[in-house]
PDBQT receptor file of N, H, CA, C and O in Angstrom, charges set to zero:
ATOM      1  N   UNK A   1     138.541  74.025  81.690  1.00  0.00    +0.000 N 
ATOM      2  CA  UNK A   1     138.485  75.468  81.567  1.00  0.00    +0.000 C 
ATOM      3  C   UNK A   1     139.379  76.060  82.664  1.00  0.00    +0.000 C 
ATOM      4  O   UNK A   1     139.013  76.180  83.833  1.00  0.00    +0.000 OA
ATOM      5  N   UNK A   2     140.652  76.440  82.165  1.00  0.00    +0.000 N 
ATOM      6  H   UNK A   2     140.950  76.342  81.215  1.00  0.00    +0.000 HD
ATOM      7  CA  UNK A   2     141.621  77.059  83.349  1.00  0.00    +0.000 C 
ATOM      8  C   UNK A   2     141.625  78.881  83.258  1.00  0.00    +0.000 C 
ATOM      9  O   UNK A   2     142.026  79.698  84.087  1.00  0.00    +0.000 OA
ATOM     10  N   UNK A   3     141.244  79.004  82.420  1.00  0.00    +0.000 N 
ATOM     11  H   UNK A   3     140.919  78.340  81.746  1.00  0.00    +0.000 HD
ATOM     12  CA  UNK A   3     141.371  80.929  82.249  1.00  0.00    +0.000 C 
ATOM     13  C   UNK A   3     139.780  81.174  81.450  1.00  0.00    +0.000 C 
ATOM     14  O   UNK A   3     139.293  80.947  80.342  1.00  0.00    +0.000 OA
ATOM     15  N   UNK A   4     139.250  81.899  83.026  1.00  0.00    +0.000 N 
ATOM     16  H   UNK A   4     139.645  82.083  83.926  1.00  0.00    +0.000 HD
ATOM     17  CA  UNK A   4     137.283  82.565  82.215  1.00  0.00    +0.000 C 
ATOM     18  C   UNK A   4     137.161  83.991  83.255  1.00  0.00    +0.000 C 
ATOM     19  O   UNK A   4     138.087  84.403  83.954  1.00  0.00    +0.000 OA
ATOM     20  N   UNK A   5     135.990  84.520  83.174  1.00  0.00    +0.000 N 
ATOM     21  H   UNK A   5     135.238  84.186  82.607  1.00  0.00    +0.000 HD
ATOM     22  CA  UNK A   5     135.921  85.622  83.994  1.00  0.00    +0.000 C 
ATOM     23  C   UNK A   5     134.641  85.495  84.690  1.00  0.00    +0.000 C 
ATOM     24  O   UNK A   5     133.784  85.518  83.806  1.00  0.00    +0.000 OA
ATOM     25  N   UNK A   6     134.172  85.392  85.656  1.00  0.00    +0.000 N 
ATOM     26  H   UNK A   6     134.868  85.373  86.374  1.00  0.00    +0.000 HD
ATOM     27  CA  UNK A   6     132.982  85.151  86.136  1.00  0.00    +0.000 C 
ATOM     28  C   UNK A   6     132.074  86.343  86.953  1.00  0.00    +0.000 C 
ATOM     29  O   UNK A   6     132.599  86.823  87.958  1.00  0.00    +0.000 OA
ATOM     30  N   UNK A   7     130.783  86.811  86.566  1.00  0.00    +0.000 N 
ATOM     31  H   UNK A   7     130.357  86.421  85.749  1.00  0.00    +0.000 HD
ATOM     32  CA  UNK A   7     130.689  88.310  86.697  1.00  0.00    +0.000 C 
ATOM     33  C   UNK A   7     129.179  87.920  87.316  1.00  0.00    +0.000 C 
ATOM     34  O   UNK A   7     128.453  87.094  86.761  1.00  0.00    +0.000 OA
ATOM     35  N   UNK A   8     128.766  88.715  88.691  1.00  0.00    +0.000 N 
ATOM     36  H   UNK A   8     129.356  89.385  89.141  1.00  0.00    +0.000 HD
ATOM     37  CA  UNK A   8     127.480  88.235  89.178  1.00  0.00    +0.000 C 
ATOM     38  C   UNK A   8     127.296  89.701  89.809  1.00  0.00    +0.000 C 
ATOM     39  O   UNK A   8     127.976  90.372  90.585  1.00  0.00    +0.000 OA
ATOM     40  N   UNK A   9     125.534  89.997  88.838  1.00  0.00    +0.000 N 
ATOM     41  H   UNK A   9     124.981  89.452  88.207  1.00  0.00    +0.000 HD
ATOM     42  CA  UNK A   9     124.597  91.004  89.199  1.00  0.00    +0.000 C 
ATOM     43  C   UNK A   9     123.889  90.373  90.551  1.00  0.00    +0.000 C 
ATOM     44  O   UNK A   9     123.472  89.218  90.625  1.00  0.00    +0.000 OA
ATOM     45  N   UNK A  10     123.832  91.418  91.670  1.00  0.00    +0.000 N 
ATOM     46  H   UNK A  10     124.171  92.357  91.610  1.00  0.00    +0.000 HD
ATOM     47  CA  UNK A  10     122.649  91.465  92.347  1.00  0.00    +0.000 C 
ATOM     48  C   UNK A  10     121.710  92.146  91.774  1.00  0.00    +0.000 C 
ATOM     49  O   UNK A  10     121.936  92.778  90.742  1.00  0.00    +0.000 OA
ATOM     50  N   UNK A  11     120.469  92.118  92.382  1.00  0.00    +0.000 N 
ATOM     51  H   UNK A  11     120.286  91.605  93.220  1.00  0.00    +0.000 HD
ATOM     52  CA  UNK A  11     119.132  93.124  91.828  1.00  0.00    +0.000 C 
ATOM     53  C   UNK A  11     118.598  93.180  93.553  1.00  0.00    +0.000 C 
ATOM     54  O   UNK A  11     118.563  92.323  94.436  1.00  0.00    +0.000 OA
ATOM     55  N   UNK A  12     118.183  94.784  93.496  1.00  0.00    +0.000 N 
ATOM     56  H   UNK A  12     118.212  95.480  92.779  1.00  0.00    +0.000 HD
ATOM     57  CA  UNK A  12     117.170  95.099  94.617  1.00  0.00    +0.000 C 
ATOM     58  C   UNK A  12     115.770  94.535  94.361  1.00  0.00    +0.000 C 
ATOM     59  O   UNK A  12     115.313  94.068  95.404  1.00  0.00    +0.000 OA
ATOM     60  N   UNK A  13     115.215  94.462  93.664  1.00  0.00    +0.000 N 
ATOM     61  H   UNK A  13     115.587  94.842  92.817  1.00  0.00    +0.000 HD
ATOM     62  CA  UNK A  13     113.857  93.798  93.054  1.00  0.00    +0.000 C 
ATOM     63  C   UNK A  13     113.866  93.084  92.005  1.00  0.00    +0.000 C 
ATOM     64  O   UNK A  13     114.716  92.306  91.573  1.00  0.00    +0.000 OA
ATOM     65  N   UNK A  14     112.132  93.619  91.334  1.00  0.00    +0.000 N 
ATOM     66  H   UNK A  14     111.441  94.251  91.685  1.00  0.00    +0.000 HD
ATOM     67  CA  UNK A  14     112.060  92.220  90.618  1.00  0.00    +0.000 C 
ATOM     68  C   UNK A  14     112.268  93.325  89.147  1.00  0.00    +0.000 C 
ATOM     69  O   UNK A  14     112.165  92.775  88.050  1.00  0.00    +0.000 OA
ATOM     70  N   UNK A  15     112.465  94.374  89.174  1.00  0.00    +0.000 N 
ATOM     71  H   UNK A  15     112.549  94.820  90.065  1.00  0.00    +0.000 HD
ATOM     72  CA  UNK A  15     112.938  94.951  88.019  1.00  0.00    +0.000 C 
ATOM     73  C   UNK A  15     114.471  94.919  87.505  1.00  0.00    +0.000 C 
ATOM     74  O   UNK A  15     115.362  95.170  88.318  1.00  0.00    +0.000 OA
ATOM     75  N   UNK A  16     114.838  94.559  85.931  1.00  0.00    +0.000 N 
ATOM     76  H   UNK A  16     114.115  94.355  85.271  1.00  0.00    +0.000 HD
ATOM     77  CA  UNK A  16     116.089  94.382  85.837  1.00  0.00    +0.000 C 
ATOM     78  C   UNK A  16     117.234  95.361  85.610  1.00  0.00    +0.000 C 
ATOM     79  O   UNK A  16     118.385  95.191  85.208  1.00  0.00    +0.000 OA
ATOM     80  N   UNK A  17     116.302  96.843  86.140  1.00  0.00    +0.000 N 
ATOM     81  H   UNK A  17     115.368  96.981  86.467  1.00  0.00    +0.000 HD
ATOM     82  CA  UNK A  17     117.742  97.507  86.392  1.00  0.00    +0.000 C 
ATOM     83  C   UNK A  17     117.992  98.093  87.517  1.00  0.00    +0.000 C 
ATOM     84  O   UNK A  17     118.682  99.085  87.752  1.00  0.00    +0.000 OA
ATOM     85  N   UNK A  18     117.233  97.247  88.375  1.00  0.00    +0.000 N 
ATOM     86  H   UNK A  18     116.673  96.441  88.184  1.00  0.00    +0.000 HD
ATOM     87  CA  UNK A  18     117.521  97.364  89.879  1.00  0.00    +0.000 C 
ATOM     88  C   UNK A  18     118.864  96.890  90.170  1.00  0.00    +0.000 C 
ATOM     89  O   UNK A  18     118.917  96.420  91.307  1.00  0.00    +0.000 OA
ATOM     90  N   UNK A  19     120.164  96.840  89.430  1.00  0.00    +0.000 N 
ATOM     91  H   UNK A  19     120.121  97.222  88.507  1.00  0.00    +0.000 HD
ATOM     92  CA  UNK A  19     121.416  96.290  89.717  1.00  0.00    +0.000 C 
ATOM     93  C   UNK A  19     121.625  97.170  91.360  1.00  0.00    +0.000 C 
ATOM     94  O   UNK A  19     121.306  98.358  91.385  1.00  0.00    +0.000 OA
ATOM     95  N   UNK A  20     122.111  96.572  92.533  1.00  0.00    +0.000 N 
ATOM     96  H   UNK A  20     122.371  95.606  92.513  1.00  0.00    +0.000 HD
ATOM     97  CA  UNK A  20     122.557  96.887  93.707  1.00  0.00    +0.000 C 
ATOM     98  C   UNK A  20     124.307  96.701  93.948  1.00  0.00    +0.000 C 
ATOM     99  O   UNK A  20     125.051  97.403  94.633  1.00  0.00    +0.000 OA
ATOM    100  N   UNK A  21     124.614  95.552  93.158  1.00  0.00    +0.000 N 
ATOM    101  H   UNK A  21     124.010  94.982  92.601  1.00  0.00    +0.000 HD
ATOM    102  CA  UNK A  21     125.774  95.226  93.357  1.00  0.00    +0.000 C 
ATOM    103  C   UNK A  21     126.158  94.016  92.166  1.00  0.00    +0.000 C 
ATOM    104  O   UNK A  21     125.540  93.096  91.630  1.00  0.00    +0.000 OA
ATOM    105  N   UNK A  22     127.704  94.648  92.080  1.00  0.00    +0.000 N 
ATOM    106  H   UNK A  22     128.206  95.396  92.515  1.00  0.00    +0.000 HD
ATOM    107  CA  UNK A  22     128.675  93.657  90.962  1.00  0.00    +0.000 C 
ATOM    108  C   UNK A  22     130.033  93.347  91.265  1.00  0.00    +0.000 C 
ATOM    109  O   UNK A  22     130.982  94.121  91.390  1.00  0.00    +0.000 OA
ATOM    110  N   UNK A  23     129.993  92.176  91.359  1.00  0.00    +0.000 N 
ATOM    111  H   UNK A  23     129.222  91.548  91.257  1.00  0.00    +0.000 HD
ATOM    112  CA  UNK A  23     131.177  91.343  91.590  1.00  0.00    +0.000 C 
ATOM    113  C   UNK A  23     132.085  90.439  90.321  1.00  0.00    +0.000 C 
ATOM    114  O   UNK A  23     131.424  89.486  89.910  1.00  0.00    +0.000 OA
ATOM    115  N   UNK A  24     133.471  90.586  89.649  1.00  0.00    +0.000 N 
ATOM    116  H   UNK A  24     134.008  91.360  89.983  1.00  0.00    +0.000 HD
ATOM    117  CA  UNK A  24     133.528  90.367  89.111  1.00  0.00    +0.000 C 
ATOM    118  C   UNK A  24     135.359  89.054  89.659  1.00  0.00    +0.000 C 
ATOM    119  O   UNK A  24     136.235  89.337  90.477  1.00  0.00    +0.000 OA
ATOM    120  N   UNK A  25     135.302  88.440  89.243  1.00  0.00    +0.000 N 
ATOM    121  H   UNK A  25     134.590  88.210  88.579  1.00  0.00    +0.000 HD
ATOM    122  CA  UNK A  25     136.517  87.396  89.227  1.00  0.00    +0.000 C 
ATOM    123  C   UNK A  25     137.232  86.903  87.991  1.00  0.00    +0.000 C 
ATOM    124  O   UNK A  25     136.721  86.127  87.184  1.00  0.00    +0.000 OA
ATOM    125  N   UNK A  26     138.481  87.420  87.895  1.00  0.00    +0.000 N 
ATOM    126  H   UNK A  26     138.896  88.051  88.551  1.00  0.00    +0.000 HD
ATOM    127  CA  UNK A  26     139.296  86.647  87.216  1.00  0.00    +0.000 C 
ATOM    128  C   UNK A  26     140.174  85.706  87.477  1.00  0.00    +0.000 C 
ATOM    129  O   UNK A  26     140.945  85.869  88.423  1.00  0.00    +0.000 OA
ATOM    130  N   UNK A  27     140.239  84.302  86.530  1.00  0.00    +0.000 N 
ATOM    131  H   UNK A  27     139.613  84.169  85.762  1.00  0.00    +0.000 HD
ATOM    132  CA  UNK A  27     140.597  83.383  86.919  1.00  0.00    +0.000 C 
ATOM    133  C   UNK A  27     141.508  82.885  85.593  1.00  0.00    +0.000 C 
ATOM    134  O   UNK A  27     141.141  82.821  84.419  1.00  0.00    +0.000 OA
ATOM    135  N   UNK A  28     142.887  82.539  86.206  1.00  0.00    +0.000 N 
ATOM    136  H   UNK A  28     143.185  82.591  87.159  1.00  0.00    +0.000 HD
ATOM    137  CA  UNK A  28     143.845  82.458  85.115  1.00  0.00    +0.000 C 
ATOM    138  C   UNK A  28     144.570  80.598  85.463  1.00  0.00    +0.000 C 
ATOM    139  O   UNK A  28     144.580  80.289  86.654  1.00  0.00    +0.000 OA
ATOM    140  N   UNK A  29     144.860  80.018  84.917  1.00  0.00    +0.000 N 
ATOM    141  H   UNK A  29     144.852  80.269  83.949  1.00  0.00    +0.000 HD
ATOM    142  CA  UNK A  29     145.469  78.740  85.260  1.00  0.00    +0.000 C 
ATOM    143  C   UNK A  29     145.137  77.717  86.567  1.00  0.00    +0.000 C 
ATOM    144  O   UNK A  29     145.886  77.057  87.287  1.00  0.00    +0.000 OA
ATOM    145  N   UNK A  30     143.476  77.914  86.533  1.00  0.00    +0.000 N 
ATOM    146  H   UNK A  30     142.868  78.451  85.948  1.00  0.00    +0.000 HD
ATOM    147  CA  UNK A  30     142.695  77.605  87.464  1.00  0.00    +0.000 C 
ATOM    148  C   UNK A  30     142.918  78.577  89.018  1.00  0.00    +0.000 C 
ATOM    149  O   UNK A  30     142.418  78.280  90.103  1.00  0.00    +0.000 OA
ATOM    150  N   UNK A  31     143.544  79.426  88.814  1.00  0.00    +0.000 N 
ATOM    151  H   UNK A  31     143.950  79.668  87.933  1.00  0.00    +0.000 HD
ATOM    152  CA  UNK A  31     143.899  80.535  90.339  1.00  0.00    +0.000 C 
ATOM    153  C   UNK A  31     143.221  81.690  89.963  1.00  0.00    +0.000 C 
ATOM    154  O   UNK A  31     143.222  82.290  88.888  1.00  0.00    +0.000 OA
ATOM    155  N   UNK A  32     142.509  81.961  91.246  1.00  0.00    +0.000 N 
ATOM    156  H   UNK A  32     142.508  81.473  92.119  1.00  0.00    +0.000 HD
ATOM    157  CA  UNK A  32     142.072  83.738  91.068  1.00  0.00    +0.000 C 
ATOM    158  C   UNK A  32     143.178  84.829  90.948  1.00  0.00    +0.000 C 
ATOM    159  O   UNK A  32     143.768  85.344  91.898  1.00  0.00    +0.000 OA
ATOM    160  N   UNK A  33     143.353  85.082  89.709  1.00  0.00    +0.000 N 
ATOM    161  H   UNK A  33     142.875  84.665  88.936  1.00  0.00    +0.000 HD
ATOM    162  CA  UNK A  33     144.311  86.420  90.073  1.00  0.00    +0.000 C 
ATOM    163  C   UNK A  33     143.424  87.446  89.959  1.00  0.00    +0.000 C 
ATOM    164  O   UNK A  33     144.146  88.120  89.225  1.00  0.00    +0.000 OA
ATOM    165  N   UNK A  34     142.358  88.177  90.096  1.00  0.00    +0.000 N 
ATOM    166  H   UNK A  34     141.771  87.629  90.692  1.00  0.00    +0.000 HD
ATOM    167  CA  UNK A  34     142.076  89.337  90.471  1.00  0.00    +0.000 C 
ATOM    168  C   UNK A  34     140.360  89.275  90.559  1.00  0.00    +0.000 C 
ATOM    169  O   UNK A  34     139.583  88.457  90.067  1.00  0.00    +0.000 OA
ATOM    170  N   UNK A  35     140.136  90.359  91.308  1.00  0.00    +0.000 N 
ATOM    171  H   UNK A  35     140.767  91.023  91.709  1.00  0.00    +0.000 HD
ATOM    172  CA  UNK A  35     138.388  90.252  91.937  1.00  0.00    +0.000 C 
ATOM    173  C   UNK A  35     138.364  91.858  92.108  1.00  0.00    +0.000 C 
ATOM    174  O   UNK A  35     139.291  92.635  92.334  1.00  0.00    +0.000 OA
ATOM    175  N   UNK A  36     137.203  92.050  91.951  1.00  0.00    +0.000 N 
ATOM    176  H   UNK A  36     136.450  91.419  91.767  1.00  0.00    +0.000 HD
ATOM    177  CA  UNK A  36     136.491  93.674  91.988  1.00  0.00    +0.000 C 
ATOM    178  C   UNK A  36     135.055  93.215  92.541  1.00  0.00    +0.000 C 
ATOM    179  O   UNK A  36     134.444  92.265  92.051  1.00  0.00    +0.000 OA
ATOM    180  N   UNK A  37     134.454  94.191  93.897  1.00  0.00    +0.000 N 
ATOM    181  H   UNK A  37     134.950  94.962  94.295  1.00  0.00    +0.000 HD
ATOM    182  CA  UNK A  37     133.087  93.957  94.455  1.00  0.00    +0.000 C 
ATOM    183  C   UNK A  37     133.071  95.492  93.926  1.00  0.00    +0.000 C 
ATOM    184  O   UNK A  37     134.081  96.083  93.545  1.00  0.00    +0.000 OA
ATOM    185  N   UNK A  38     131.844  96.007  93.961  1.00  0.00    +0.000 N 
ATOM    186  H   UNK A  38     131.024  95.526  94.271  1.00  0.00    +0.000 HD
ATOM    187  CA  UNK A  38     130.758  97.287  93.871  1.00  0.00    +0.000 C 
ATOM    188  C   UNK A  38     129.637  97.427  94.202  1.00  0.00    +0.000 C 
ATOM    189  O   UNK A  38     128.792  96.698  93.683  1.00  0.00    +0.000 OA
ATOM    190  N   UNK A  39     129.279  98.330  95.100  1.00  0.00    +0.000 N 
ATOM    191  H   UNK A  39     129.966  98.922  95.522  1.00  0.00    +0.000 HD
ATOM    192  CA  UNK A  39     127.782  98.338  95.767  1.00  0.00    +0.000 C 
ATOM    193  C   UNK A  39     127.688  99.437  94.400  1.00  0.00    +0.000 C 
ATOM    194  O   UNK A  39     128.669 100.030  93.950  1.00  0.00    +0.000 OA
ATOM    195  N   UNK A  40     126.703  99.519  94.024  1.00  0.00    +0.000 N 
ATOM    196  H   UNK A  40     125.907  99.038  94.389  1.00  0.00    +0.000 HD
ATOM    197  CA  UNK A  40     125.592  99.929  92.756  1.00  0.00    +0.000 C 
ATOM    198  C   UNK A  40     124.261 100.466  93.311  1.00  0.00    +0.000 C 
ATOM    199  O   UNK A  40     123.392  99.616  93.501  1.00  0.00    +0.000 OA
ATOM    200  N   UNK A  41     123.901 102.042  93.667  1.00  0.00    +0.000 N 
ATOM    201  H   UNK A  41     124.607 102.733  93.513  1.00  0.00    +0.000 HD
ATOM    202  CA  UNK A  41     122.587 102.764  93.883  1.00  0.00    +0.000 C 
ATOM    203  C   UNK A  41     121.546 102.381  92.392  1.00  0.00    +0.000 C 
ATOM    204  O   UNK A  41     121.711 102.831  91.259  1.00  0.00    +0.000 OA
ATOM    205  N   UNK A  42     120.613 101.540  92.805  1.00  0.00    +0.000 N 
ATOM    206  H   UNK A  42     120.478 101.174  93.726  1.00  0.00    +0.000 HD
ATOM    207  CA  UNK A  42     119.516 100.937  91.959  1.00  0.00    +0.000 C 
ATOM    208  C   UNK A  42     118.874 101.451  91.084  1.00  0.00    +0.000 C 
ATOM    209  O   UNK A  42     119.379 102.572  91.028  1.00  0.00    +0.000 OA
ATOM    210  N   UNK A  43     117.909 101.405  90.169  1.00  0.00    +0.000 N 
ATOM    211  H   UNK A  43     117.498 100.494  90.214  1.00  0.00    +0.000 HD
ATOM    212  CA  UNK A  43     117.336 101.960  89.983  1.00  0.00    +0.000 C 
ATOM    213  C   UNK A  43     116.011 101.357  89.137  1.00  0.00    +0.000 C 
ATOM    214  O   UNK A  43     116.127 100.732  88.082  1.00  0.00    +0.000 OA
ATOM    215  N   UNK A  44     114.465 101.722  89.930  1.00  0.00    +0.000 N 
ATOM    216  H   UNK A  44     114.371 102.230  90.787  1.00  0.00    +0.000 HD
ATOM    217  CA  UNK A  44     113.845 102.310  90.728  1.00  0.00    +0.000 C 
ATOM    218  C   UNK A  44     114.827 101.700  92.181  1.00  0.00    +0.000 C 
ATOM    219  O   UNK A  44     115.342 100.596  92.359  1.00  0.00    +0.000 OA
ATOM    220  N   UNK A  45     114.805 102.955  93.077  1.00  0.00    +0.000 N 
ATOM    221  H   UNK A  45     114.386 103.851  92.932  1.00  0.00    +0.000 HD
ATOM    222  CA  UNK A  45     115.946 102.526  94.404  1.00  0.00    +0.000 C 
ATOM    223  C   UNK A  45     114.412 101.994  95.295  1.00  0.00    +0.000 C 
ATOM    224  O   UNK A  45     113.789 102.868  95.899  1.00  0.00    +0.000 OA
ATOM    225  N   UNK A  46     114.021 100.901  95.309  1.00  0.00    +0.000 N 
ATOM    226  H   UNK A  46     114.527 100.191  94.818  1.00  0.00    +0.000 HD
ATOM    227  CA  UNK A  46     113.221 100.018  96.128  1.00  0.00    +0.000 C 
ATOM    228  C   UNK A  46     114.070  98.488  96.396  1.00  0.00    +0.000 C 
ATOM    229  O   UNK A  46     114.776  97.765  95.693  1.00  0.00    +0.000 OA
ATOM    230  N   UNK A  47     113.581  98.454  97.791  1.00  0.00    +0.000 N 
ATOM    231  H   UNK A  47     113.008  99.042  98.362  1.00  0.00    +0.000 HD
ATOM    232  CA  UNK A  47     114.568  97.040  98.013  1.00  0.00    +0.000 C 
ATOM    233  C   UNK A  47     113.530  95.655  98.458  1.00  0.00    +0.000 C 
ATOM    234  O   UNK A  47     113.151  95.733  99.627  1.00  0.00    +0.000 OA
ATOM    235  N   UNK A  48     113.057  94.489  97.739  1.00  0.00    +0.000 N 
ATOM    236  H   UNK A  48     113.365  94.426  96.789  1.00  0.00    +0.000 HD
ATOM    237  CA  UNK A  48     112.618  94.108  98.385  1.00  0.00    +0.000 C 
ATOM    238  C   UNK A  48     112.915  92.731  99.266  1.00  0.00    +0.000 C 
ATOM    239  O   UNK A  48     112.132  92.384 100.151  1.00  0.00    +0.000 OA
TER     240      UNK A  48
């Protein structure tokens, strides 16, 4: 597998639309050509 996109949710809790943060990577001929981070305000905004 030389070209995929690999995409990872954080969560503030144990609810699943507590998203806090998203990180996403693209990967082309086994090399990263491009990456995006995002901090994400939660929601319910509880952190545990």
């Amino acid at each position: 597998m030389q070209d995929f996109a690999a995409i990872d949710f954080e969560t503030a809790n144990n609810e699943r639309s507590s998203v806090c943060s998203v990180g996403v990577v693209i990967v082309r001929g086994g090399e990263i050509v491009d990456k995006f981070y995002s901090l994400i305000k939660p929601e319910p905004e509880y952190y545990n």
